[in-house]
VOLUM-774868 format. One record per residue (C-alpha): residue number from 1; residue in one letter; chain; z, y, x. Coordinates in nm, 3 decimals. Each point is the difference from the previous one (the first is absolute). Layout:
// residues N
+------+------+-------+---------+---------+---------+
: resi : resn : chain :      up :   north :    east :
+------+------+-------+---------+---------+---------+
:  NUM :    A :     A :       Z :       Y :       X :
...
+------+------+-------+---------+---------+---------+
END
This chain:
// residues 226
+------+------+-------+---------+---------+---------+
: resi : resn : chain :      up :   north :    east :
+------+------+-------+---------+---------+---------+
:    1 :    X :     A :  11.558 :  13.804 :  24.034 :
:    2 :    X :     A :   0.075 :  -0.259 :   0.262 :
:    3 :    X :     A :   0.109 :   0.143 :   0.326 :
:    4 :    X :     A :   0.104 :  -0.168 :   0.326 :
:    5 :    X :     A :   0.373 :   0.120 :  -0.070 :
:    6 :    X :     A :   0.188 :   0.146 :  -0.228 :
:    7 :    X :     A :   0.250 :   0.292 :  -0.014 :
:    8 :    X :     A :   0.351 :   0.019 :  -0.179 :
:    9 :    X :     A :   0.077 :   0.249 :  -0.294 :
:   10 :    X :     A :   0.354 :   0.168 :   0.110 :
:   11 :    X :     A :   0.193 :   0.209 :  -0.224 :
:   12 :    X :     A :   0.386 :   0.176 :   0.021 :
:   13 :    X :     A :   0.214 :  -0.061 :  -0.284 :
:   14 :    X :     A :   0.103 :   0.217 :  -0.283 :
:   15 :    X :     A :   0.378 :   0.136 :   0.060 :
:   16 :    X :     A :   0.225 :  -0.018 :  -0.256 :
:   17 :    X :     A :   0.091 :   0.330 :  -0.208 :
:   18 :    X :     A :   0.251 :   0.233 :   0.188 :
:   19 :    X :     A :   0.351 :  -0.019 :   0.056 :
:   20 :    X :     A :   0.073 :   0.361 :   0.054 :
:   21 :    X :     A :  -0.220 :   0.111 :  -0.302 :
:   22 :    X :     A :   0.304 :   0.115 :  -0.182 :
:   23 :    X :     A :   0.055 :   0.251 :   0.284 :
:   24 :    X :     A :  -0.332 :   0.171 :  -0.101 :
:   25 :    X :     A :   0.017 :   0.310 :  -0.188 :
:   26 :    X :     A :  -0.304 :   0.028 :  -0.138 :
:   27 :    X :     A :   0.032 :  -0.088 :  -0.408 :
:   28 :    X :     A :  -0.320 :  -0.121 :  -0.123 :
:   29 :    X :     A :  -0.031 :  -0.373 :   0.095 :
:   30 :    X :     A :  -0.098 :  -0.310 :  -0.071 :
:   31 :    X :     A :   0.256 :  -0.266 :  -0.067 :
:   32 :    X :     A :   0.137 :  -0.306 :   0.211 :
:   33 :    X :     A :  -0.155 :  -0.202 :  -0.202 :
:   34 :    X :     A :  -0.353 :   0.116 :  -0.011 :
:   35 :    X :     A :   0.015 :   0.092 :   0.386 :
:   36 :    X :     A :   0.071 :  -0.382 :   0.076 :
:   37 :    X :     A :  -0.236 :  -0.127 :  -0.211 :
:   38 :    X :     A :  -0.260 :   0.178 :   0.175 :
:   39 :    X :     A :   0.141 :  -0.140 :   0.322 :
:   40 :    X :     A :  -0.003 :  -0.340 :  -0.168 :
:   41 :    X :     A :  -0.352 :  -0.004 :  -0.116 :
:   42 :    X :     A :  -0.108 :   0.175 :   0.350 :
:   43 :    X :     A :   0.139 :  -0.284 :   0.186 :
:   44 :    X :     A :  -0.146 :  -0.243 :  -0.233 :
:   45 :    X :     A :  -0.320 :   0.147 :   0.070 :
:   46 :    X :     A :   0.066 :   0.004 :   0.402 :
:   47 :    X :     A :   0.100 :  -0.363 :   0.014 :
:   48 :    X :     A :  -0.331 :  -0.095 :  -0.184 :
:   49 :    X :     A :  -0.184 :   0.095 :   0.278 :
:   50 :    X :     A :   0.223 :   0.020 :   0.285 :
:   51 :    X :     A :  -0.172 :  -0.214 :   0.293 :
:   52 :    X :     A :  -0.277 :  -0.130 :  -0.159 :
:   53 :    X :     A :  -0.229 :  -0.125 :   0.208 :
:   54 :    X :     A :  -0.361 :   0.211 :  -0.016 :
:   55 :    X :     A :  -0.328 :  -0.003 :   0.170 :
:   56 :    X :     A :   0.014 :   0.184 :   0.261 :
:   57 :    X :     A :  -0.394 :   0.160 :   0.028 :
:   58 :    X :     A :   0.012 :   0.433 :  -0.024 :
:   59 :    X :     A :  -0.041 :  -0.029 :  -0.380 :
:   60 :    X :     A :   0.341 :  -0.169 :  -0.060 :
:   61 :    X :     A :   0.098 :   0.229 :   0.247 :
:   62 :    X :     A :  -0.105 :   0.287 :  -0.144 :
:   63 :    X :     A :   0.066 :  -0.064 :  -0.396 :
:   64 :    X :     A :   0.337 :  -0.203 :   0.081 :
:   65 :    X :     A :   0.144 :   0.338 :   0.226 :
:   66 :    X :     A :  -0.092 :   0.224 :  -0.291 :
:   67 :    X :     A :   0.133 :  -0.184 :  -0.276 :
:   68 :    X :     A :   0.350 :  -0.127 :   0.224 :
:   69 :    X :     A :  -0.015 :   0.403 :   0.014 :
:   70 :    X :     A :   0.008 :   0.064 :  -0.402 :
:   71 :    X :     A :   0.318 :  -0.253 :  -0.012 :
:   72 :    X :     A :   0.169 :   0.226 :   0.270 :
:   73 :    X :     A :  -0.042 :   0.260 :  -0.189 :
:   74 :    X :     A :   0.140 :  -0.135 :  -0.280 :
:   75 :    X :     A :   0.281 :  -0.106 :   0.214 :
:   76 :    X :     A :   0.071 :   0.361 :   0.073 :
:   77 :    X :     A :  -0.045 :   0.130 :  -0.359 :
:   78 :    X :     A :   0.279 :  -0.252 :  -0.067 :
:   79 :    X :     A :   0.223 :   0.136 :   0.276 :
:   80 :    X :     A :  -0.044 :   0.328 :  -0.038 :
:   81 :    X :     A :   0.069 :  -0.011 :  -0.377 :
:   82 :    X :     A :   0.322 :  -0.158 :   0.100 :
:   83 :    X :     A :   0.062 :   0.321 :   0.189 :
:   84 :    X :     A :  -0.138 :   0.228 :  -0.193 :
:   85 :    X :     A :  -0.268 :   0.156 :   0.218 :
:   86 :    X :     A :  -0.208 :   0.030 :  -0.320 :
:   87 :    X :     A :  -0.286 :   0.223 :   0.121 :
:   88 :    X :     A :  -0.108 :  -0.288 :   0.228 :
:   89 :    X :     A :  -0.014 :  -0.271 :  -0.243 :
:   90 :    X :     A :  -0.211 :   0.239 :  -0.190 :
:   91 :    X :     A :  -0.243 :   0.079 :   0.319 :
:   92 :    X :     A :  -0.024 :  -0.319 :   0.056 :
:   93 :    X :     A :  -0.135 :  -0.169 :  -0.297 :
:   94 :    X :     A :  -0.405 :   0.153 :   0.067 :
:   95 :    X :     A :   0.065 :  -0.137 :   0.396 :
:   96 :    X :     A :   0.088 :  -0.342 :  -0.158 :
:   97 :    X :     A :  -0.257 :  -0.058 :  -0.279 :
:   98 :    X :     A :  -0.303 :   0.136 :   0.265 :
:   99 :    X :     A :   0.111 :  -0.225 :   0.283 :
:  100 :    X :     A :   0.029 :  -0.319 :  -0.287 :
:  101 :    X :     A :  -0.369 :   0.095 :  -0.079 :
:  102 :    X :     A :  -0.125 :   0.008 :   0.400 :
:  103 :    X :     A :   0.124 :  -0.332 :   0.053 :
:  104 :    X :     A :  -0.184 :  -0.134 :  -0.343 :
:  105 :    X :     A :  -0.321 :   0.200 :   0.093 :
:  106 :    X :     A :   0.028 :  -0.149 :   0.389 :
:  107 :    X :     A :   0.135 :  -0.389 :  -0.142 :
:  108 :    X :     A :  -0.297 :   0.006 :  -0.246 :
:  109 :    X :     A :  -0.264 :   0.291 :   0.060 :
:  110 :    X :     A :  -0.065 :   0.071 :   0.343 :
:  111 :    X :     A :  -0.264 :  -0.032 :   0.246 :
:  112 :    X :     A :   0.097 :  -0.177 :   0.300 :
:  113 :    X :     A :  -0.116 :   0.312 :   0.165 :
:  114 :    X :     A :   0.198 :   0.200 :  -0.254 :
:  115 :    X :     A :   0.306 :  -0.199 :   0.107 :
:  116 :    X :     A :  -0.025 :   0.060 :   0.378 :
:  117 :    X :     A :  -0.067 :   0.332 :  -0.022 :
:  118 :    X :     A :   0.320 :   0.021 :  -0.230 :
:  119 :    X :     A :   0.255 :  -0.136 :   0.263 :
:  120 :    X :     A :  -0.202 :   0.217 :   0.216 :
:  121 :    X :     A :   0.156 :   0.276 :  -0.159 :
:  122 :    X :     A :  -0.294 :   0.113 :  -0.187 :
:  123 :    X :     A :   0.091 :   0.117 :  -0.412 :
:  124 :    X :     A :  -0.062 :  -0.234 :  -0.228 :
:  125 :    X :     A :  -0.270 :   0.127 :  -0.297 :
:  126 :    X :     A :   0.195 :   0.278 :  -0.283 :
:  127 :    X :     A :   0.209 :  -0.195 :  -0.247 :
:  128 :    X :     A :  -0.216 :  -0.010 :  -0.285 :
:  129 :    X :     A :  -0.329 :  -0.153 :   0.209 :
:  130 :    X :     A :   0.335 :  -0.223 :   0.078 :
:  131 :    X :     A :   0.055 :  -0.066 :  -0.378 :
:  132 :    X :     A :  -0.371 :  -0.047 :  -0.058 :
:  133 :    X :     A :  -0.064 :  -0.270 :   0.225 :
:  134 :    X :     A :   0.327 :  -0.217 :  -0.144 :
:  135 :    X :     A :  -0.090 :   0.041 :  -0.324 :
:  136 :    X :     A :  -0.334 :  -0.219 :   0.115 :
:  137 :    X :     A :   0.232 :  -0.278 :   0.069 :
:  138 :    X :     A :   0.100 :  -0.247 :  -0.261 :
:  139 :    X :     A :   0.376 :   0.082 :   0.052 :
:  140 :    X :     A :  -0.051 :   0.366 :  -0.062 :
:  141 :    X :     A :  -0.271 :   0.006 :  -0.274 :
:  142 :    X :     A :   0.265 :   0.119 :  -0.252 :
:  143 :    X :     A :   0.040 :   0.316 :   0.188 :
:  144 :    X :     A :   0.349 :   0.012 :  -0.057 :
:  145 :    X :     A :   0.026 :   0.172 :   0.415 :
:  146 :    X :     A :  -0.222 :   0.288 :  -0.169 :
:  147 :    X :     A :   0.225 :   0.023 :  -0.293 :
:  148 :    X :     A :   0.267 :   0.059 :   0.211 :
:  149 :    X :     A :  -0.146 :   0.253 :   0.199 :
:  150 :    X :     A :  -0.144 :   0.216 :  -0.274 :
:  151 :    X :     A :   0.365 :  -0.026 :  -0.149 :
:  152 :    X :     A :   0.198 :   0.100 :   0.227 :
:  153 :    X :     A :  -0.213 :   0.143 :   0.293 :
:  154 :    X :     A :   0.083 :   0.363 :  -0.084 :
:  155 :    X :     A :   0.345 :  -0.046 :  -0.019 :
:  156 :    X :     A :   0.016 :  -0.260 :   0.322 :
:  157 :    X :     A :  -0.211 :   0.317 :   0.228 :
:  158 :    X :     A :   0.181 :   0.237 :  -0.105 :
:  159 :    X :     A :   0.388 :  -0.152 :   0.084 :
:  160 :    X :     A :  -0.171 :  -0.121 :   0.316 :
:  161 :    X :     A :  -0.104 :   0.348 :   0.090 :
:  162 :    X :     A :   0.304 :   0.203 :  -0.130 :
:  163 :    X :     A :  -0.209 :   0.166 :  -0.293 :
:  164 :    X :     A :   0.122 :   0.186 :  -0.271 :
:  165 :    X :     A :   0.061 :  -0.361 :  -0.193 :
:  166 :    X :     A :   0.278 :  -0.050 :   0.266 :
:  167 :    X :     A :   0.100 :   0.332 :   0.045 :
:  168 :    X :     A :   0.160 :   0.005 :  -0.331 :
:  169 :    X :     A :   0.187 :  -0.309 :   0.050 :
:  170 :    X :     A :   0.187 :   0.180 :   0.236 :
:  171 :    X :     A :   0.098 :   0.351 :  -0.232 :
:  172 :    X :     A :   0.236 :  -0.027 :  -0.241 :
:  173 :    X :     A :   0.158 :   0.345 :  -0.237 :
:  174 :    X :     A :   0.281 :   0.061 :   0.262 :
:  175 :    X :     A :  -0.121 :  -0.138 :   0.335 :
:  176 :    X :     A :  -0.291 :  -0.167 :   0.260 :
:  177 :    X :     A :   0.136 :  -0.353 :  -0.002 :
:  178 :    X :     A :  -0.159 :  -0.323 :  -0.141 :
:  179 :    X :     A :  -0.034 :  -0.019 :  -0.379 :
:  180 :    X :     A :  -0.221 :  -0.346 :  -0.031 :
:  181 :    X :     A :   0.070 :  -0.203 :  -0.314 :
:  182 :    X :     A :   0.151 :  -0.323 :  -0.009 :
:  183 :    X :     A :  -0.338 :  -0.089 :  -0.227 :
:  184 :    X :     A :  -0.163 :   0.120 :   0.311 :
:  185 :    X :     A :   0.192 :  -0.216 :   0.260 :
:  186 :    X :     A :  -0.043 :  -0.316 :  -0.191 :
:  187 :    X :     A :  -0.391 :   0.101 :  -0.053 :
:  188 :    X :     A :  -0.048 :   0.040 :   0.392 :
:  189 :    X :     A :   0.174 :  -0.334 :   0.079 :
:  190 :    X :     A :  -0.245 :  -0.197 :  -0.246 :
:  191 :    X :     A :  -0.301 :   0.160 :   0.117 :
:  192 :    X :     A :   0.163 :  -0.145 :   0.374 :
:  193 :    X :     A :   0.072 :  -0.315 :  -0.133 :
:  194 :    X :     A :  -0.367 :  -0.027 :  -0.124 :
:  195 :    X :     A :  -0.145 :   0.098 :   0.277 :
:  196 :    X :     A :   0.256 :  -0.258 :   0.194 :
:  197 :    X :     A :  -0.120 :  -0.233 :  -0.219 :
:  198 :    X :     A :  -0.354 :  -0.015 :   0.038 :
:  199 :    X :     A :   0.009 :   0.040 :   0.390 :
:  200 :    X :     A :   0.197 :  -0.325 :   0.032 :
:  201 :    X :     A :  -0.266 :  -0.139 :  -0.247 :
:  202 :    X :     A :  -0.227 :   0.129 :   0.271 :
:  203 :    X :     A :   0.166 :  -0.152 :   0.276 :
:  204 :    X :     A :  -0.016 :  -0.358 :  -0.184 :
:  205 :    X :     A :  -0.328 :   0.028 :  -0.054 :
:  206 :    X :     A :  -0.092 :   0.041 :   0.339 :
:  207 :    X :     A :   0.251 :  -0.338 :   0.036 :
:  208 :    X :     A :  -0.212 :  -0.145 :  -0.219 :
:  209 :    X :     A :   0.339 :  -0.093 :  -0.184 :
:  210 :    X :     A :  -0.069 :  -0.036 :  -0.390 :
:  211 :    X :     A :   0.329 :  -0.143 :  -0.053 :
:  212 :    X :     A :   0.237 :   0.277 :   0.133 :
:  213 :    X :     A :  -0.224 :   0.277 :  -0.192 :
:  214 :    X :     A :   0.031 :  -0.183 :  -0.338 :
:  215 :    X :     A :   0.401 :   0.021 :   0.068 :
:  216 :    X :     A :  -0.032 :   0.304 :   0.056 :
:  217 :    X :     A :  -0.175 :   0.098 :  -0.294 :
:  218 :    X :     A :   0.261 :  -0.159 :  -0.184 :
:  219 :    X :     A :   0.284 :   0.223 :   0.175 :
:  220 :    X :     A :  -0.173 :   0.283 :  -0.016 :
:  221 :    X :     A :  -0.020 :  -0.008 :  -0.430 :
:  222 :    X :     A :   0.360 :  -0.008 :   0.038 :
:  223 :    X :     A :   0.013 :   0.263 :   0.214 :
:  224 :    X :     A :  -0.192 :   0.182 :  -0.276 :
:  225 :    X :     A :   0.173 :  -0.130 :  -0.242 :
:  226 :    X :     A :  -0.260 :  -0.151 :  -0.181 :
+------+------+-------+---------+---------+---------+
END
């Protein structure tokens, strides 16, 4: 890809953890500690590919929009954890994971046609004719992107679309009031930061920048904690 110009990557950064959280009533939480690492690694993650430079043709265009849209969400995940607006972490996780996939499928899969048709504001093909096509390229051959859908797909629709999976996060013996586990919490935030993850990854690769992805990589294990 070797355009006339070129267009700039822009990103906001990650806010630190709340002052006033201690003014919250709401018990179940996550601590100071795990709330600013997430902030820590999100901005890590921002700075990698804040204003890189990027072809700009309707396929960077395209892809890059969708996956700078997985790292917002992931942004807000983070932030609304910090506030405790649980519900939309959880709702958010399927929005997250489908738009990372769009911008792989349009990056890597697309017809040209395909492409204009998409920032047209036609729909993109279902998810798993999505998955399909990835899992053609060399990058996806593992079909780890399938594995993750046929693990947590269920779950993911059915917190998006307040189903009975959701519902009864939000019962408890005495009341109608959140009643997610801490388990839970830290479960949703590393199914964020993996999406996170591999839409930066997607954003280098349309920078053609080895370098930063292999850092990244690197941070990212620790992030794991592998």
């Amino acid at each position: 890809m070797s355009p006339d110009y070129t267009v700039t990557y822009v990103s906001r950064p990650y806010p630190p953890a709340s002052s006033c959280r201690s003014c919250q009533t709401l018990e179940l939480m996550l601590t100071d500690k795990q709330l600013n690492d997430a902030n820590a690694y999100g901005e890590w993650l921002r700075l990698a590919v804040h204003e890189k430079s990027l072809p700009a043709n309707n396929r960077v265009r395209a892809a890059g929009s969708c996956l700078s849209i997985a790292q917002d969400h992931h942004h807000a995940i983070v932030v609304l954890l910090d506030a405790r607006l649980y519900a939309s972490c959880f709702a958010l996780l399927r929005v997250a994971f489908e738009v990372y996939v769009r911008g792989e499928w349009l990056a890597l899969c697309a017809t040209d046609t395909q492409v204009r048709k998409f920032l047209n504001g036609q729909e993109p093909p279902k998810i798993d004719k999505l998955l399909g096509a990835l899992a053609r390229k060399d990058a996806f051959k593992e079909g780890r992107l399938s594995l993750i859908k046929k693990r947590n797909w269920k779950a993911l629709c059915g917190y998006t679309h307040t189903g009975g999976i959701h519902v009864q996060r939000w019962n408890t013996s005495d009341g109608i009031e959140a009643n997610y586990s801490i388990a839970e919490l830290l479960e949703v935030l590393r199914l964020a930061d993996i999406v996170a993850t591999l839409s930066v990854l997607g954003v280098l690769s349309l920078a053609d920048d080895a370098e930063t992805s292999e850092k990244l990589l690197e941070r990212f294990k620790a992030r794991m904690g592998e």
